[in-house]
N, C-alpha and C positions, 0 to 999 in steps of 0.2 A: 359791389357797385359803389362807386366815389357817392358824395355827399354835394347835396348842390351847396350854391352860396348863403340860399336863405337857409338851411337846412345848421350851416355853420355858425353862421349870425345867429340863430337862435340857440344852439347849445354854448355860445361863448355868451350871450348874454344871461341864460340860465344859472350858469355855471358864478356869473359874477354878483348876482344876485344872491346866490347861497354862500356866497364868500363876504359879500356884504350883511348878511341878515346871521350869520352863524355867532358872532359873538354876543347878539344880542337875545340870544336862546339859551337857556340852562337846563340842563336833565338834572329833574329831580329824582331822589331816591325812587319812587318809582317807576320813571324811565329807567333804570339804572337796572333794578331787578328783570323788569320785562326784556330787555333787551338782551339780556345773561343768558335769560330762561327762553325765548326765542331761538337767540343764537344754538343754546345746545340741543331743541329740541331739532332745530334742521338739520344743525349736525349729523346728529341721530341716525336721525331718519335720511337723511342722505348716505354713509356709512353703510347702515341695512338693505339700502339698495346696492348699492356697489358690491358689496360682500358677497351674494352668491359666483356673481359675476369673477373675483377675484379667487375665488375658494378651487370654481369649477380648472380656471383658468392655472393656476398652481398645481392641480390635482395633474394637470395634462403633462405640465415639463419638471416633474418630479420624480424620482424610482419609483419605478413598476408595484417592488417589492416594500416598501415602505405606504405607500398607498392604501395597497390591501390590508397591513395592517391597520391603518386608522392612524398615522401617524405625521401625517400633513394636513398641517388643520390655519397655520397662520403664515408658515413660512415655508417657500419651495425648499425640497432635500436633494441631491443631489440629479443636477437641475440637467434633462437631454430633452433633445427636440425629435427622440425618434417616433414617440404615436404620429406627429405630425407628417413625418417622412412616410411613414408606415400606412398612414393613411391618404399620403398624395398617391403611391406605388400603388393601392388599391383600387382595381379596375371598377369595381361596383360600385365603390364611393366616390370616385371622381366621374362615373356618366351620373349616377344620381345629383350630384354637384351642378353638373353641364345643366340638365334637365330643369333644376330649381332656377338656377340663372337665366334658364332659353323662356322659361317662364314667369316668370318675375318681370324681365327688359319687354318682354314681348307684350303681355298680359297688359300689364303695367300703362302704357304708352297707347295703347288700342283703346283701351277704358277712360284716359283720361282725353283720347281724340273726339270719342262717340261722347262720352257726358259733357265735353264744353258745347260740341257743334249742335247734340238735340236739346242743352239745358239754354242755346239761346235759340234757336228753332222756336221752343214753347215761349219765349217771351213778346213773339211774335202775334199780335193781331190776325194779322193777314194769312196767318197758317190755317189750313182747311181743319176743320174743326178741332180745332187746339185742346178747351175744355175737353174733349173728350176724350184724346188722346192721352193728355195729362195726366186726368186723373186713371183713365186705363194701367198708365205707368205705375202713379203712385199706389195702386190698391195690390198689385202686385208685392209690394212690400208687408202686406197684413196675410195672404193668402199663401200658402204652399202645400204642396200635393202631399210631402212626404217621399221617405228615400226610396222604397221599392218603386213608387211612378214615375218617380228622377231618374231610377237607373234602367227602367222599359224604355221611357223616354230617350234616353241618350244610347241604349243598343240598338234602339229602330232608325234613330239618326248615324247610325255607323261611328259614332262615340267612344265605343269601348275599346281598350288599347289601341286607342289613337292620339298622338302630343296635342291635336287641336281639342280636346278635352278638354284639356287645363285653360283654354284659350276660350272659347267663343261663348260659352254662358258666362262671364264673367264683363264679356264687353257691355252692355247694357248694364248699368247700376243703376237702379232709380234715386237713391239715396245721393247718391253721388251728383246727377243728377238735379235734386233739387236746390243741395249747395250752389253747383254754378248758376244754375237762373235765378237764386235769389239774390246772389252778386253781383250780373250782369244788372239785375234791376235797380243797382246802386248807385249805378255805372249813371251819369247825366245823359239824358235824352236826346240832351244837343249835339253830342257829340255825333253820334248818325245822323242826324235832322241836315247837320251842315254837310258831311260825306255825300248824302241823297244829293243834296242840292247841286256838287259838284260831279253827279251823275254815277256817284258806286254803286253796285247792286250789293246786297245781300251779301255774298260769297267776301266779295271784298271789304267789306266793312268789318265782316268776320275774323278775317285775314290779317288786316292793317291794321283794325282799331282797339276789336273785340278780345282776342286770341293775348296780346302783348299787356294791358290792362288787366286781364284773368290769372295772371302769372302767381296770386298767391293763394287763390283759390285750387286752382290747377297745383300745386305743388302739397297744397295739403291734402286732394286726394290720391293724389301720388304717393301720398305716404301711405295712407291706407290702402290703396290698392297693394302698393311694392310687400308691403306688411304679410296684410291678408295670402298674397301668391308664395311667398315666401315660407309660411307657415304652416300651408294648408297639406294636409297629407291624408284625409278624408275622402277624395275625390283620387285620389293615387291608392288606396287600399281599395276601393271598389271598384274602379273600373280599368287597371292597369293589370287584372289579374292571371292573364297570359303573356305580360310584357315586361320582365321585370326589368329590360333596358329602362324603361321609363318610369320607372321607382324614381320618388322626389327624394333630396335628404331627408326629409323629416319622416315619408316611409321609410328610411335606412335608419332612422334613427328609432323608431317605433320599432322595427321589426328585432335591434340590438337591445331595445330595451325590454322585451318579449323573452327574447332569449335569456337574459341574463334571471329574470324571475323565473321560469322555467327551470334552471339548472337548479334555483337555489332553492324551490321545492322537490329537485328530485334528491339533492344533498341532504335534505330536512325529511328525507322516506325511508334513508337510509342505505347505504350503498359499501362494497369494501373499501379498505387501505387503497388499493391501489388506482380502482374506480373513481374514489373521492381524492385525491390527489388531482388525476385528469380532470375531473368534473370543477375542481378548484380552480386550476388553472385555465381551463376553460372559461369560467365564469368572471376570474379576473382578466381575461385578455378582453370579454366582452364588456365589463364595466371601462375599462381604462375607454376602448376604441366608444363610448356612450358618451363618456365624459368630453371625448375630443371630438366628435360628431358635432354634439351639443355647443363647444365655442366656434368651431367652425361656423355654424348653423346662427348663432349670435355678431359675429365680427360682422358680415357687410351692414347688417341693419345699424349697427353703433357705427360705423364709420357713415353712412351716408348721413343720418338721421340729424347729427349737428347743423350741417349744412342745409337742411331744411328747415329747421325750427324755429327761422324767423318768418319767414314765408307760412309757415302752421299755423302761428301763433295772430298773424297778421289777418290770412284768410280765413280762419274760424270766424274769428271774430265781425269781421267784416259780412260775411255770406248768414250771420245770423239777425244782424240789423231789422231784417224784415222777415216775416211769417209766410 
């Protein structure tokens, strides 16, 4: 989004201001040390985070055979992109792929339509008993039945190895929810007082005024929502359990990471030459295809997440203004 004029004018005059005021400021040795010890502690700690990320990421387009031994630890070794290949040609792993994407975009996008439209709903006077719907909503957020009455619940609703699983308890967020109405309440009064006047109802003021203003509100629960869908594989282990078309990645990835413990206690009970051999190689084909699961399962979230982060940072903040 371009910059307006005043938006210009004020960072060239900021700018000229710190170019006028800087030589009449001196770091003292104390600035001097802070600043060092600052600097490297984010370093650091920025580094530490990157690292798994980078480790997992080398583990993937690195020899197979060099892996297993513990042998790639800073620098990829003899660098191929077959897990990748090996795991686009994998039919299981590319519907569980499908599956997390059809849910994630879908999920996603449903939850952040319902929490703008009922979080302004409830800022509404005129809504037949608001108060009590509201807080109906929010006390749901302190109460929960527990997994076995969640999952009676969702097989009497026809739930169970169904895709709208992943979809329709998630549309209602109260949480989500109370973010956008307490933004919208930031939002100046006047700005609908004058829409009514020129005869908008509701819908449109929604529409026109409400919905384009919400935009950073809305985008930071998108991250969370996008997040949460993305990761959840809780609700795909329990009630997907005749369906394994609709295994998420991260049950593809729970279930490779099952396995691979699994082998390596039966290696650890004891087994022959020629059984532990297979059981080896077995257990390294399942670590390699965990490790690539796993960046797979990471890259879209780092590639969207930039492009939200000011929109995040913006709408947290803003959506916490008021109680």
């Amino acid at each position: 989004m371009a910059k307006t004029l005043q938006e210009k004018l004020d960072a060239k005059a900021e700018k000229e201001y710190y170019k006028k005021h800087k030589k009449s400021y001196k770091l003292t040795p104390g600035d001097i040390v802070f600043n060092i010890l600052n600097y490297a502690f984010f370093t650091i700690f920025t580094l530490s985070c990157i690292f798994p990320f980078y480790y997992l990421f080398i583990n993937t387009i690195s020899s197979n055979d060099l892996v297993s031994k513990g042998l790639i630890n800073f620098i990829p070794r003899g660098i191929n992109f077959d897990n990748y290949i090996s795991l686009l040609n994998a039919d299981e792993v590319g519907q569980a792929f499908l599956i997390s994407i059809g849910r994630t975009i879908l999920g996603t996008a449903l939850m952040v339509l319902a929490s703008a439209f009922v979080g302004y709903l409830v800022t509404k006077q005129q809504m037949w008993h608001r108060k009590f719907w509201y807080r109906f909503l929010v006390i749901t957020m302190y109460f929960n039945a527990g997994t076995i009455p969640w999952y009676l619940n969702m097989s009497m609703l026809g739930l169970t190895n169904n895709f709208m699983a992943y979809i329709i308890p998630g549309i209602v967020a109260p949480y989500n929810i109370i973010l956008v109405k307490t933004y919208i309440e930031s939002i100046p009064a006047e700005l609908e007082e004058s829409a009514f006047m020129d005869g908008a109802s509701y819908f449109t003021i929604f529409k026109k005024i409400i919905w384009p203003l919400c935009m950073p509100i809305l985008a930071t629960i998108a991250i969370f929502g996008a997040v949460g869908h993305w990761n959840s594989y809780t609700d795909s282990l329990i009630l997907m359990q005749n369906a394994p078309e609709l295994y998420t990645l991260q049950h593809r990835l729970y279930l490779y990471l099952t396995t691979t413990t699994n082998l390596g206690a039966l290696m650890n009970g004891g087994v022959s030459s020629s059984q532990a051999e297979a059981v080896m190689q077995t257990a390294l084909n399942a670590k390699v295809i965990k490790y690539t699961i796993s960046m797979v399962s990471v890259i879209p979230i780092l590639l969207v997440y930039p492009f939200m982060q000011r929109y995040f940072v913006k709408g947290i903040m803003l959506g916490a203004v008021k109680g």
